[in-house]
Biopython code that builds the backbone (N, CA, C, O; Angstrom):
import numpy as np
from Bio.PDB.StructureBuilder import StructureBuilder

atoms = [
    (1, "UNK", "N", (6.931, -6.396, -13.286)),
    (1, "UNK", "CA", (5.884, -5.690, -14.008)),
    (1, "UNK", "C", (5.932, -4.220, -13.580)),
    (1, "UNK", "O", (6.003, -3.965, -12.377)),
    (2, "UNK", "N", (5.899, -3.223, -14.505)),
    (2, "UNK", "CA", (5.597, -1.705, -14.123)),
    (2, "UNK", "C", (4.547, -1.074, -14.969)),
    (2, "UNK", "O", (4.138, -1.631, -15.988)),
    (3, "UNK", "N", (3.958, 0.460, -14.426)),
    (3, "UNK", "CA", (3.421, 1.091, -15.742)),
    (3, "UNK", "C", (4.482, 2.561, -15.781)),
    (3, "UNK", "O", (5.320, 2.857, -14.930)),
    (4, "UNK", "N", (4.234, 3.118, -16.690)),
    (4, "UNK", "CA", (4.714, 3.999, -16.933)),
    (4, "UNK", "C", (3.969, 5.524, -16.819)),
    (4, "UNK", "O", (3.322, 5.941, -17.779)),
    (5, "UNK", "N", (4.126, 6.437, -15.404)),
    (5, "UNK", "CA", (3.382, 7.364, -15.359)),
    (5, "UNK", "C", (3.739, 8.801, -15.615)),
    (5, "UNK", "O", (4.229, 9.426, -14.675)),
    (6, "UNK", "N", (3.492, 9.617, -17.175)),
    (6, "UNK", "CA", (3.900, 10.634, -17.010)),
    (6, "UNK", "C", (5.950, 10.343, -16.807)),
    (6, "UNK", "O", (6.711, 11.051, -16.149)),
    (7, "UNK", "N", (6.240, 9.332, -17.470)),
    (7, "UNK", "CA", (7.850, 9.099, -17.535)),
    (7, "UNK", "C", (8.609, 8.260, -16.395)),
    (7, "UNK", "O", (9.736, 7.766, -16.362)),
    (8, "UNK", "N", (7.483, 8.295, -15.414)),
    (8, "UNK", "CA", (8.002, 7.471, -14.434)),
    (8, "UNK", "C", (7.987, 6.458, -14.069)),
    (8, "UNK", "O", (6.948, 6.385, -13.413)),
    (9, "UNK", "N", (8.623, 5.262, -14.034)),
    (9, "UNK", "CA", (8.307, 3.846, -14.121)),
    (9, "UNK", "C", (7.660, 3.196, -12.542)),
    (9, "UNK", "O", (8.199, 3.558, -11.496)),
    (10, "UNK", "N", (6.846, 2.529, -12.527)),
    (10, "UNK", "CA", (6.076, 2.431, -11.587)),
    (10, "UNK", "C", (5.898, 0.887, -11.325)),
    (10, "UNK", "O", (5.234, 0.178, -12.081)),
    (11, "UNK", "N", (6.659, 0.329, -9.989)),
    (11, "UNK", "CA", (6.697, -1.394, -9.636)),
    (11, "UNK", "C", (5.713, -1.677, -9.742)),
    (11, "UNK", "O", (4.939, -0.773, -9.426)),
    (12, "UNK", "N", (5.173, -2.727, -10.117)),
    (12, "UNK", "CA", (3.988, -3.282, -9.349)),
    (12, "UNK", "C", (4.353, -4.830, -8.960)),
    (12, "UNK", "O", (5.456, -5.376, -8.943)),
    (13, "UNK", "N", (3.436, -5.201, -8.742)),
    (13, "UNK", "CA", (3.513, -7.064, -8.031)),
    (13, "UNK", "C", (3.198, -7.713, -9.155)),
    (13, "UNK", "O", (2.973, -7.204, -10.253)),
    (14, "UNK", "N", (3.185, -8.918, -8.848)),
    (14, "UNK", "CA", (2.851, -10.155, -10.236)),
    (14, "UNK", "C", (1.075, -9.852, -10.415)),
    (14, "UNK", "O", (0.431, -10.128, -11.427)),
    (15, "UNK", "N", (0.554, -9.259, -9.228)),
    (15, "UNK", "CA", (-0.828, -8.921, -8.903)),
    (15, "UNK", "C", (-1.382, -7.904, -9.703)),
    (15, "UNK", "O", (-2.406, -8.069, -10.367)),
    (16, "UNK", "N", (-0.579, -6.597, -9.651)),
    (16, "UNK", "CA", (-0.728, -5.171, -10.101)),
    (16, "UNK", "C", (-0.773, -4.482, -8.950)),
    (16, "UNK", "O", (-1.537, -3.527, -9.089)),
    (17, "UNK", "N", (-0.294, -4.530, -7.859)),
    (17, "UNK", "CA", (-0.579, -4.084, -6.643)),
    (17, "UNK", "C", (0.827, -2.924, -6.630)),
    (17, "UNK", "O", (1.720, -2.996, -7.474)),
    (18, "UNK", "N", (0.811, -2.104, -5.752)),
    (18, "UNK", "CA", (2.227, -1.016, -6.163)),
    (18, "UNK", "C", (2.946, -2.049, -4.865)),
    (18, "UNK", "O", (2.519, -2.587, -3.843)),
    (19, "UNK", "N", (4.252, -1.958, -5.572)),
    (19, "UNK", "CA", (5.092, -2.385, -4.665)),
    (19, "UNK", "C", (5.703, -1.457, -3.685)),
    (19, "UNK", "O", (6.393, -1.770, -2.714)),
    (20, "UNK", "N", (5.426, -0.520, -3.992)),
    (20, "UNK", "CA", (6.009, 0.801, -2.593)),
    (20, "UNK", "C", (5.484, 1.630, -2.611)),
    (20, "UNK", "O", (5.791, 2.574, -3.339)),
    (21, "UNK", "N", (4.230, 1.635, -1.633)),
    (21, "UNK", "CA", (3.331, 2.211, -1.279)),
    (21, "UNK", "C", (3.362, 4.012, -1.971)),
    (21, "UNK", "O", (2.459, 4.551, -2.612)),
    (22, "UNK", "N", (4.654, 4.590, -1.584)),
    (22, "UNK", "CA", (5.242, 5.696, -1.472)),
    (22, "UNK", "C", (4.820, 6.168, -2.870)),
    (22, "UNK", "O", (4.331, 7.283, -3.057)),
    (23, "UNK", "N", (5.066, 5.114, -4.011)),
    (23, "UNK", "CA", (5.095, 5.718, -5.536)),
    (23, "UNK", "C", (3.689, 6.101, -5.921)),
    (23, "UNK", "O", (3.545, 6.391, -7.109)),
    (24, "UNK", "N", (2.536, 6.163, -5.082)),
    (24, "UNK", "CA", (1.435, 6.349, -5.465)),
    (24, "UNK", "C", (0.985, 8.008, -5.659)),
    (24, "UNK", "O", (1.541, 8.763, -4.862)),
    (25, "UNK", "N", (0.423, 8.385, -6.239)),
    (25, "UNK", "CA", (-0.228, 9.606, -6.420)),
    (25, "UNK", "C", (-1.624, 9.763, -7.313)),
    (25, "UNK", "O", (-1.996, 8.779, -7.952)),
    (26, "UNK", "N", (-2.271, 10.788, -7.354)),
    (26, "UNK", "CA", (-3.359, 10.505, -7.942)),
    (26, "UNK", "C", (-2.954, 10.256, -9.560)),
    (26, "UNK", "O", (-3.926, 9.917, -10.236)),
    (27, "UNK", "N", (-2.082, 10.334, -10.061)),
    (27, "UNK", "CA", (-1.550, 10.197, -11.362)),
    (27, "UNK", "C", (-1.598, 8.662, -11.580)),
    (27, "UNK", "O", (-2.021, 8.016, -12.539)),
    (28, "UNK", "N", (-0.952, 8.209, -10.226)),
    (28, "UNK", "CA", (-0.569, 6.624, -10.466)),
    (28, "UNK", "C", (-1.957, 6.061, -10.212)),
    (28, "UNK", "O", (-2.339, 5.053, -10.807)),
    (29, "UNK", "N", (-2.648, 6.650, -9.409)),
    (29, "UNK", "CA", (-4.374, 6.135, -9.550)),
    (29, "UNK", "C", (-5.306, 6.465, -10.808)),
    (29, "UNK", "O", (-6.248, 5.804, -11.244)),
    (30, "UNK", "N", (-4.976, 7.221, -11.094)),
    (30, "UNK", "CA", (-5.448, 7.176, -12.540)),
    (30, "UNK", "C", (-4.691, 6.245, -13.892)),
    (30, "UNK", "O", (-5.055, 5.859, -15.003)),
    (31, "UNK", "N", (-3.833, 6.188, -13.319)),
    (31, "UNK", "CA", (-3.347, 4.759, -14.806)),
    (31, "UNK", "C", (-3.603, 3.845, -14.506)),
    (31, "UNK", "O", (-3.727, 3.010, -15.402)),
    (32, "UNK", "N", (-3.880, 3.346, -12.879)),
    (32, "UNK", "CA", (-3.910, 1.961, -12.278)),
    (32, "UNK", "C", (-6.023, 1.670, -12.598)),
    (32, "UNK", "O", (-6.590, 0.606, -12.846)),
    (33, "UNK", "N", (-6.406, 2.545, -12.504)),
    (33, "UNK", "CA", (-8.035, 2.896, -12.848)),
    (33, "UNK", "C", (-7.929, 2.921, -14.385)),
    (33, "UNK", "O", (-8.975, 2.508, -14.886)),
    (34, "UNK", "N", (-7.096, 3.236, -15.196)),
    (34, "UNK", "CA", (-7.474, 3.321, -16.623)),
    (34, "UNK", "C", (-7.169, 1.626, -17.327)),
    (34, "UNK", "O", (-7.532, 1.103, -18.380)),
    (35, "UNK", "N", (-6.496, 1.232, -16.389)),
    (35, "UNK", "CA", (-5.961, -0.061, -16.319)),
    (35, "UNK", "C", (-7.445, -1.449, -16.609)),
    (35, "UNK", "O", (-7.497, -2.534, -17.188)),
    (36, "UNK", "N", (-8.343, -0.666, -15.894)),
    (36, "UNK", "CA", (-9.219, -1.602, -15.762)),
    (36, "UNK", "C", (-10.591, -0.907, -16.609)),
    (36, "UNK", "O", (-11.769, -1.261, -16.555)),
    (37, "UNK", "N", (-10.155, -0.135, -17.156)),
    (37, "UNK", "CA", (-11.257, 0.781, -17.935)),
    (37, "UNK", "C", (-12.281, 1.863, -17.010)),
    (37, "UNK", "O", (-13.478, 2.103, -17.170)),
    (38, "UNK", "N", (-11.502, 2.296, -16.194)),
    (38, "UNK", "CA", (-12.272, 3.429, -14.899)),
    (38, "UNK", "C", (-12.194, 4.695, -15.139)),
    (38, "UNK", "O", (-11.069, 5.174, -15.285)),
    (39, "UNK", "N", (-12.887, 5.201, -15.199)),
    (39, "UNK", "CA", (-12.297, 6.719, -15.541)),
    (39, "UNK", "C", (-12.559, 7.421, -14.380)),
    (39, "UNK", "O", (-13.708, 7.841, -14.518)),
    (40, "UNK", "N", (-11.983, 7.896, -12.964)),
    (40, "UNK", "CA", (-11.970, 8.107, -11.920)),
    (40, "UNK", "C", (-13.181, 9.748, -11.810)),
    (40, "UNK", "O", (-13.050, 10.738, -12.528)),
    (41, "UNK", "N", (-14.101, 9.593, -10.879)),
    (41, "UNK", "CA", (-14.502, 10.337, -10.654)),
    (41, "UNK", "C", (-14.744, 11.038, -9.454)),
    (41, "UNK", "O", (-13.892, 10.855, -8.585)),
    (42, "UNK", "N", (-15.792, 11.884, -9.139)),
    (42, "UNK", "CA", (-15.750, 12.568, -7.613)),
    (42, "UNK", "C", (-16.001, 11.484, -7.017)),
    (42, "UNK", "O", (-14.939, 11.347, -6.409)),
    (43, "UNK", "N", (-16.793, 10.363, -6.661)),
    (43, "UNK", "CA", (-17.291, 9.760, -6.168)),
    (43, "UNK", "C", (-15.929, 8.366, -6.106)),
    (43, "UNK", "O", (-15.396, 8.129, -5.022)),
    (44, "UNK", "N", (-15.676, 7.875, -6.890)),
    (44, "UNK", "CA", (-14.740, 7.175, -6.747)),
    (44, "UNK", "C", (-13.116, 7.566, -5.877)),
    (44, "UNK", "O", (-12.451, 6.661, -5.373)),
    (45, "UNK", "N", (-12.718, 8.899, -5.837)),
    (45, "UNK", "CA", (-11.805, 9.682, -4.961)),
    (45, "UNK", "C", (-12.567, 9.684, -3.785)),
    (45, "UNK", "O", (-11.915, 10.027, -2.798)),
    (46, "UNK", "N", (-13.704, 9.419, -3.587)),
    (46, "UNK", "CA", (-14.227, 9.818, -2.105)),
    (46, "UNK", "C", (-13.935, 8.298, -1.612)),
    (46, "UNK", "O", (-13.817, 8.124, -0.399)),
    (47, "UNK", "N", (-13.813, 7.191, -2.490)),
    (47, "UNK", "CA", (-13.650, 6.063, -1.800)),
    (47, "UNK", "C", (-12.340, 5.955, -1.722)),
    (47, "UNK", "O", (-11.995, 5.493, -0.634)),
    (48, "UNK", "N", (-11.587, 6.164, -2.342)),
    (48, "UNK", "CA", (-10.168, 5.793, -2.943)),
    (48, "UNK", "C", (-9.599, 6.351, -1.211)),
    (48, "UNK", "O", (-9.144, 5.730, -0.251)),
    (49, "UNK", "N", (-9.909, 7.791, -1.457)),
    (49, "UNK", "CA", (-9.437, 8.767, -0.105)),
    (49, "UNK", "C", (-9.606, 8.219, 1.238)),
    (49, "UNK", "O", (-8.923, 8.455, 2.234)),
    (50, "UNK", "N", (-10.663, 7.418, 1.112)),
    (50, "UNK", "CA", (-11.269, 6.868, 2.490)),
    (50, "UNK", "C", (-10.638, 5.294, 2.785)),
    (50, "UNK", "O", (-10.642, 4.622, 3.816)),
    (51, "UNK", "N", (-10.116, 5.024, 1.467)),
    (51, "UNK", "CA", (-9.278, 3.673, 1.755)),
    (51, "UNK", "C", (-7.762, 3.927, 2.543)),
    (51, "UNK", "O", (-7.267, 3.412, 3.546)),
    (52, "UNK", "N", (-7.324, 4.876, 1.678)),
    (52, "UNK", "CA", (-5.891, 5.440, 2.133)),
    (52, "UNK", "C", (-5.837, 6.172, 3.690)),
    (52, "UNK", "O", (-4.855, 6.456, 4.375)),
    (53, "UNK", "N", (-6.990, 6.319, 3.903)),
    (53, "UNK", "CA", (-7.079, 7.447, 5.159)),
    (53, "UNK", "C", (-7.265, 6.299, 6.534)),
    (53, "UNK", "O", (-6.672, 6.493, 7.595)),
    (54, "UNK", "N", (-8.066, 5.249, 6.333)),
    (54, "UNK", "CA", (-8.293, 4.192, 6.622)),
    (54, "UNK", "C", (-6.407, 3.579, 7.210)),
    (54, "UNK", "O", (-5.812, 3.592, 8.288)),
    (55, "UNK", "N", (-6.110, 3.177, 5.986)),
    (55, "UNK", "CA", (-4.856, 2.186, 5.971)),
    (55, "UNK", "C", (-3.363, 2.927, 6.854)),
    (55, "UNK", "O", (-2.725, 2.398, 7.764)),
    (56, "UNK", "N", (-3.095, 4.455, 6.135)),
    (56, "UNK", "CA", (-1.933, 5.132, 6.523)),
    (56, "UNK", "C", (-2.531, 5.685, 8.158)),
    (56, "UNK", "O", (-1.730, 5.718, 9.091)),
    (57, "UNK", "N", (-3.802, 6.041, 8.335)),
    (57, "UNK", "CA", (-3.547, 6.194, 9.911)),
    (57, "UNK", "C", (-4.892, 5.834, 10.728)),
    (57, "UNK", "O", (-5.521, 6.391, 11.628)),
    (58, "UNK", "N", (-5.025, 4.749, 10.055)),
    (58, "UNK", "CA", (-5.650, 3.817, 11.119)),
    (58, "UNK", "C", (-4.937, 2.075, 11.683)),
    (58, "UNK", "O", (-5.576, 1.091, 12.055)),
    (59, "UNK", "N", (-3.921, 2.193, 11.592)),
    (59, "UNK", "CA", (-3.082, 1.075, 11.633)),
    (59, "UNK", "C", (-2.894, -0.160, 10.936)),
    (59, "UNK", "O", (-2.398, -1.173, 11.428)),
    (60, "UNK", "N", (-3.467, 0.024, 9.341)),
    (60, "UNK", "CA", (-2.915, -1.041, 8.217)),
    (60, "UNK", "C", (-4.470, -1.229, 7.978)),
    (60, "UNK", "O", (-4.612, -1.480, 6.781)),
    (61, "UNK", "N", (-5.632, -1.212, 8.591)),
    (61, "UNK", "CA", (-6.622, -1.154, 7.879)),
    (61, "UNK", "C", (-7.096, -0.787, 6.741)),
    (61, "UNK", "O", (-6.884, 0.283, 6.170)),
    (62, "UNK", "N", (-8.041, -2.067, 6.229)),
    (62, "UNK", "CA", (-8.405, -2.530, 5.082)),
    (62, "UNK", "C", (-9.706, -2.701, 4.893)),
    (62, "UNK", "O", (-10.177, -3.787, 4.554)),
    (63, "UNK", "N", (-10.580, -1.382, 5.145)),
    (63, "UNK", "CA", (-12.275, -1.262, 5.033)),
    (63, "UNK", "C", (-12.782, -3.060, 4.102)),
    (63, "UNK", "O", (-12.276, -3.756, 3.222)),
    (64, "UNK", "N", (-13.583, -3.099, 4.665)),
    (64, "UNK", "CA", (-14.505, -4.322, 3.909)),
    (64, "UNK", "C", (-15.664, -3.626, 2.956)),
    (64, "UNK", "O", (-15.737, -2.397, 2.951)),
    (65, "UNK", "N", (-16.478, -4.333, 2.230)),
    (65, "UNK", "CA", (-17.235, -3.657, 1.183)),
    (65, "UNK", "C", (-17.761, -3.140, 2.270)),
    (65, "UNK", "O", (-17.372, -1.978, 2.391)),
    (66, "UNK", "N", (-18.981, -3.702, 3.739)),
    (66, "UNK", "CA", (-19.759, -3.222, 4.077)),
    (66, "UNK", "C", (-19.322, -1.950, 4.624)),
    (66, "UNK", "O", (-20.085, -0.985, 4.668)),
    (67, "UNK", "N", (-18.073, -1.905, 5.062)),
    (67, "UNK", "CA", (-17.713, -0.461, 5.809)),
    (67, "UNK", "C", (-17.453, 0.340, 5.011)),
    (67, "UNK", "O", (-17.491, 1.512, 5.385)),
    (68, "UNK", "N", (-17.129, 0.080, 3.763)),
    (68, "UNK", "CA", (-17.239, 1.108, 2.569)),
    (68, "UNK", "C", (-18.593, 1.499, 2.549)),
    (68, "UNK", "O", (-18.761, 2.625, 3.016)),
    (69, "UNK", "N", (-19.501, 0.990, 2.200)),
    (69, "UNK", "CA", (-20.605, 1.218, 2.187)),
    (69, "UNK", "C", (-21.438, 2.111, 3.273)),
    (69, "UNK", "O", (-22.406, 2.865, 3.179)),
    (70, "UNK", "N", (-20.763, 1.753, 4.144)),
    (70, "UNK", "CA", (-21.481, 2.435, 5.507)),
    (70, "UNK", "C", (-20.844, 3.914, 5.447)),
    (70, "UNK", "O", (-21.562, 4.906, 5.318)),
    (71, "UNK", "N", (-19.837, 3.966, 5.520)),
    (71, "UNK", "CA", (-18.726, 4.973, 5.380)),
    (71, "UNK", "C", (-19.288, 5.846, 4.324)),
    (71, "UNK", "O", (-19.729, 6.976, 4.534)),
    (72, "UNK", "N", (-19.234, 5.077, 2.838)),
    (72, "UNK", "CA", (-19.532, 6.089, 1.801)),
    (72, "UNK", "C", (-21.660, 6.725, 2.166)),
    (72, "UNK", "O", (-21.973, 7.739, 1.542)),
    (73, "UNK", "N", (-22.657, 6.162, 2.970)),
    (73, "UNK", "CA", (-23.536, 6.594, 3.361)),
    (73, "UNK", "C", (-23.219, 7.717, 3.953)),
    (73, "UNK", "O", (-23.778, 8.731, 3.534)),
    (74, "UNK", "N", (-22.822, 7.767, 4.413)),
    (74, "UNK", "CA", (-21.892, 8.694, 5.753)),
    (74, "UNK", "C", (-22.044, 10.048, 5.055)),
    (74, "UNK", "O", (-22.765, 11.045, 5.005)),
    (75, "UNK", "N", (-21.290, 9.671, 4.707)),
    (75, "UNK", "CA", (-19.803, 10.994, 3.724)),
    (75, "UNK", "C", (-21.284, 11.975, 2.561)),
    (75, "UNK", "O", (-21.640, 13.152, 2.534)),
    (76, "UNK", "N", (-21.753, 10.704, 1.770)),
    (76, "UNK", "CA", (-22.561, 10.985, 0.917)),
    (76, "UNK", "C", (-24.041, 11.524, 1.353)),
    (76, "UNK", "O", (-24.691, 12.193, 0.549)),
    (77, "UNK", "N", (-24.567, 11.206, 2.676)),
    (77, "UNK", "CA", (-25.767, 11.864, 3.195)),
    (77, "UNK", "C", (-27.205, 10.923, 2.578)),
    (77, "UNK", "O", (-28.274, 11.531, 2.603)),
    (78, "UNK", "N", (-27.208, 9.426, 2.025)),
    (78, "UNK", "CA", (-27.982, 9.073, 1.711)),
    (78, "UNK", "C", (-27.622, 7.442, 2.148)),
    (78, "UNK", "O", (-26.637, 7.154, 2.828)),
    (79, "UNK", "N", (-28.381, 6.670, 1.747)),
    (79, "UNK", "CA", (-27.992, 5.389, 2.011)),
    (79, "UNK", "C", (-27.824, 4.689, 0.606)),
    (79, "UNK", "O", (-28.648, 4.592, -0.303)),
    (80, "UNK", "N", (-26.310, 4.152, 0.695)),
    (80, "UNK", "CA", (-25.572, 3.403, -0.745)),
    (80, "UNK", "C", (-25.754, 1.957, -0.567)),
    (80, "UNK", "O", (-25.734, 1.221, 0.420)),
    (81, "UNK", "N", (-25.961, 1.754, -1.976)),
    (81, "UNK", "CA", (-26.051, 0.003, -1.703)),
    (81, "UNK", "C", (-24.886, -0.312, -2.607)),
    (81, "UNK", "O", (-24.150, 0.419, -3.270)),
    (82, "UNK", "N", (-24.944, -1.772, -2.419)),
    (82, "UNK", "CA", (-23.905, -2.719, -3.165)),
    (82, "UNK", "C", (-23.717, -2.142, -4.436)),
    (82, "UNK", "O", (-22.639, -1.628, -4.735)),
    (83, "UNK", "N", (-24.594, -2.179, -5.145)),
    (83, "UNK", "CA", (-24.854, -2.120, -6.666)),
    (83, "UNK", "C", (-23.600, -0.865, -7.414)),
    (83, "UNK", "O", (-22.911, -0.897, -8.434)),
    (84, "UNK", "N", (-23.831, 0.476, -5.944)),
    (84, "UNK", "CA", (-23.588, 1.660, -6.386)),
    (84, "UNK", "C", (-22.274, 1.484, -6.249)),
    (84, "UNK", "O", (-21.419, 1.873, -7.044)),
    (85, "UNK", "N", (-22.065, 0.791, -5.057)),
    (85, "UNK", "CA", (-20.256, 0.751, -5.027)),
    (85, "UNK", "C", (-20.034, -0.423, -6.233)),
    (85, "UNK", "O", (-18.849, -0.319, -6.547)),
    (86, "UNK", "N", (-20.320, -0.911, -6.601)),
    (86, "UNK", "CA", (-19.795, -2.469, -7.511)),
    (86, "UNK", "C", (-19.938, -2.021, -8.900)),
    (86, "UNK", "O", (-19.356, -2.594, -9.821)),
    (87, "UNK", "N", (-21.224, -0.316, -9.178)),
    (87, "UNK", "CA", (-20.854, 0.325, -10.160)),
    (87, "UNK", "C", (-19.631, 0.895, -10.625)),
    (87, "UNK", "O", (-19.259, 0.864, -11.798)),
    (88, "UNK", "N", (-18.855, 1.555, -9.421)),
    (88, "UNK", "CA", (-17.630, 2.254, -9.076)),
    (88, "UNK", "C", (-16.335, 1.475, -9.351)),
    (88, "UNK", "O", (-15.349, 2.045, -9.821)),
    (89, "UNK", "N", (-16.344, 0.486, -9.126)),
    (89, "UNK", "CA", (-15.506, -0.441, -8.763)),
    (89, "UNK", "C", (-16.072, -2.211, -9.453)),
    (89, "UNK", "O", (-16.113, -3.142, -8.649)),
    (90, "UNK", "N", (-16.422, -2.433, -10.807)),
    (90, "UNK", "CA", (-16.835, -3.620, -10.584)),
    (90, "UNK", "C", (-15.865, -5.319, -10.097)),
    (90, "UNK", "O", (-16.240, -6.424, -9.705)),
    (91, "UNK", "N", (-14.863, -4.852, -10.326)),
    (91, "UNK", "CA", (-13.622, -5.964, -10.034)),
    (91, "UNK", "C", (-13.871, -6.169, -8.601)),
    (91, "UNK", "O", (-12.970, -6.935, -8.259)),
    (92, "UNK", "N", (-14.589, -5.911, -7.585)),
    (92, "UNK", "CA", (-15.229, -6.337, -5.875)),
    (92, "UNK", "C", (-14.561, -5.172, -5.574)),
    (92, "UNK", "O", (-13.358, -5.153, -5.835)),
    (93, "UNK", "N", (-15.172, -3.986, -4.982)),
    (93, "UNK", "CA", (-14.557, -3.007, -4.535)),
    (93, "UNK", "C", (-14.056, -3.086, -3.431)),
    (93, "UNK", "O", (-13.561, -1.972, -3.266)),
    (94, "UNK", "N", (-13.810, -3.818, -2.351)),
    (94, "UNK", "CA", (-13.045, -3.528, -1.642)),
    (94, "UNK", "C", (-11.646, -3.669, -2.194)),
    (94, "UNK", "O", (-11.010, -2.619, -2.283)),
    (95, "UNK", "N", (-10.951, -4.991, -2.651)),
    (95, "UNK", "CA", (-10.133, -5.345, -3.301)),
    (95, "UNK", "C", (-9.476, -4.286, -4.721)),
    (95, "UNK", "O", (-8.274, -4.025, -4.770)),
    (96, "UNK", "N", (-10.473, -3.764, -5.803)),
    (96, "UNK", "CA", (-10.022, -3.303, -6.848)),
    (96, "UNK", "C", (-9.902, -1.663, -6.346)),
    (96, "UNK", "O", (-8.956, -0.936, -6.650)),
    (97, "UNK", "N", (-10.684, -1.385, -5.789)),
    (97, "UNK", "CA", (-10.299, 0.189, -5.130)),
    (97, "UNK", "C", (-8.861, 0.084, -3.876)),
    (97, "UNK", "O", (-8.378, 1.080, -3.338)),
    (98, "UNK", "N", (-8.629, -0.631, -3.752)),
    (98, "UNK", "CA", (-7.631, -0.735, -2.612)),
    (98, "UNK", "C", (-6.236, -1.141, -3.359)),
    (98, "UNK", "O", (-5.237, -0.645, -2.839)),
    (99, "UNK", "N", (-6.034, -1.918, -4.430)),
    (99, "UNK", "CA", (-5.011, -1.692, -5.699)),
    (99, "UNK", "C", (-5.352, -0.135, -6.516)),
    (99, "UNK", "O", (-4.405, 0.480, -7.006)),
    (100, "UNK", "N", (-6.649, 0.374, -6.601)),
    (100, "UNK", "CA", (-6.251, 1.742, -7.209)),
    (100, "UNK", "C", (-5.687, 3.103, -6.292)),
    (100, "UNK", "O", (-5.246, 4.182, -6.685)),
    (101, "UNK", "N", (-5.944, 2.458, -4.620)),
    (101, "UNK", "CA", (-5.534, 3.322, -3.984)),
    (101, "UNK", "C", (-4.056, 3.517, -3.241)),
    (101, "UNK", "O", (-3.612, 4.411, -2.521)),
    (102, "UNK", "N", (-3.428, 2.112, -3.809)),
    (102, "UNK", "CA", (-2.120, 1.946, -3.734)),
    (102, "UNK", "C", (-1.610, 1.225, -2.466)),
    (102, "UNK", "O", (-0.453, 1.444, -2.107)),
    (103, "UNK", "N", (-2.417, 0.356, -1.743)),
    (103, "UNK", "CA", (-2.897, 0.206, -0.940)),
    (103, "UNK", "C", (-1.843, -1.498, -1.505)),
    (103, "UNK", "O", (-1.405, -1.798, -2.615)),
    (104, "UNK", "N", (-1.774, -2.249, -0.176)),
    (104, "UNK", "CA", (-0.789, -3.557, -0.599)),
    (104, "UNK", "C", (-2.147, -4.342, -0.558)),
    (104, "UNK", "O", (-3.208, -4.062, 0.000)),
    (105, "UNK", "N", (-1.698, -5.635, -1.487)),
    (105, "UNK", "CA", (-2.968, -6.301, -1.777)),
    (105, "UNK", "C", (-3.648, -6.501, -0.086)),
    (105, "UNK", "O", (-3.052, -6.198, 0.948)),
    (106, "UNK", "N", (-4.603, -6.906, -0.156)),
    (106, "UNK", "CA", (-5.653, -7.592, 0.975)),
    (106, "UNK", "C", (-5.429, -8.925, 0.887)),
    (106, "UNK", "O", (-5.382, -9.501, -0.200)),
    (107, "UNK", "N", (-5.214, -9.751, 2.462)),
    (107, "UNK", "CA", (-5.166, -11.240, 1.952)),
    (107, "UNK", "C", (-6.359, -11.683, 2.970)),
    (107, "UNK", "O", (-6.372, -12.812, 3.460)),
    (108, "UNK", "N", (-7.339, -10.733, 3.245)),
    (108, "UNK", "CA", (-8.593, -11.066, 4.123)),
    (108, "UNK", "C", (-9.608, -11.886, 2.856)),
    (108, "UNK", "O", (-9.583, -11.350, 1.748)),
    (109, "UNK", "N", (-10.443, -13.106, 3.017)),
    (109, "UNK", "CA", (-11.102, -13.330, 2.555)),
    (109, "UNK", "C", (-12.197, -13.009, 2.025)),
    (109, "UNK", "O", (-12.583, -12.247, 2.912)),
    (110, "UNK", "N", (-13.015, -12.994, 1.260)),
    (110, "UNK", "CA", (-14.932, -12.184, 1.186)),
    (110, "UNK", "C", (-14.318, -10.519, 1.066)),
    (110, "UNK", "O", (-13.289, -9.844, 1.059)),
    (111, "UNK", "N", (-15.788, -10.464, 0.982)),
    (111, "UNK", "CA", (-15.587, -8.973, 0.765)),
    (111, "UNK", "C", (-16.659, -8.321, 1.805)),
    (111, "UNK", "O", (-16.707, -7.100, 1.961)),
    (112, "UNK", "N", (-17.345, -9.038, 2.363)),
    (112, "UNK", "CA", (-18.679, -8.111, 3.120)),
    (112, "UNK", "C", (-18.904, -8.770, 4.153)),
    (112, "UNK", "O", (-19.786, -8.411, 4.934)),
]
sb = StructureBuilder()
sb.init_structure("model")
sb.init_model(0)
sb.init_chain("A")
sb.init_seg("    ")
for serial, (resi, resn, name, xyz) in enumerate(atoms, 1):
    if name == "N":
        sb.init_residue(resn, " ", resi, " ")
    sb.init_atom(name, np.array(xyz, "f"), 0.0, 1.0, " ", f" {name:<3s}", serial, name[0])
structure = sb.get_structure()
């Protein structure tokens, strides 16, 4: 399976997951988000960013909803609930933001 970004053909898994990490860019996050009907915004890059920042140098880490949540409180200066991230992301955001962030699937169970 691939998509096609801007001419460039793009692996994915039987999942939709990128098969090499490397091919990701915000281009490829935006087709992988249009994929599911997302239209990426400030707020959704603040998670996306915080997944990738998480995974590439925190040693393969894979935020859970609640540490998203806690995290995106953080960042955002207010306190976020479920609802707001599951607005962002309704496919379970830890999981569907972590395929838009190019991120290899998660094989942790639950989400919170």
């Amino acid at each position: 399976m691939a998509i096609d970004v801007y001419g460039r053909s793009i692996e994915l898994s039987e999942n939709g997951y990128l098969v090499n990490t490397d091919d990701w860019d915000r281009d490829v996050a935006s087709a992988l988000a249009a994929a599911d009907d997302i239209d990426l915004g400030e707020r959704h890059w603040d998670v996306l960013d915080y997944l990738r920042d998480e995974f590439f140098n925190n040693n393969g880490n894979q935020p859970n909803n609640r540490a998203i949540l806690k995290e995106m409180s953080r960042r955002w200066g207010r306190k976020v609930d479920n609802k707001e991230i599951f607005d962002l992301f309704p496919g379970n955001p830890s999981k569907q933001a972590g395929l838009i962030a190019g991120l290899p699937e998660s094989r942790r169970k639950g989400g919170y």
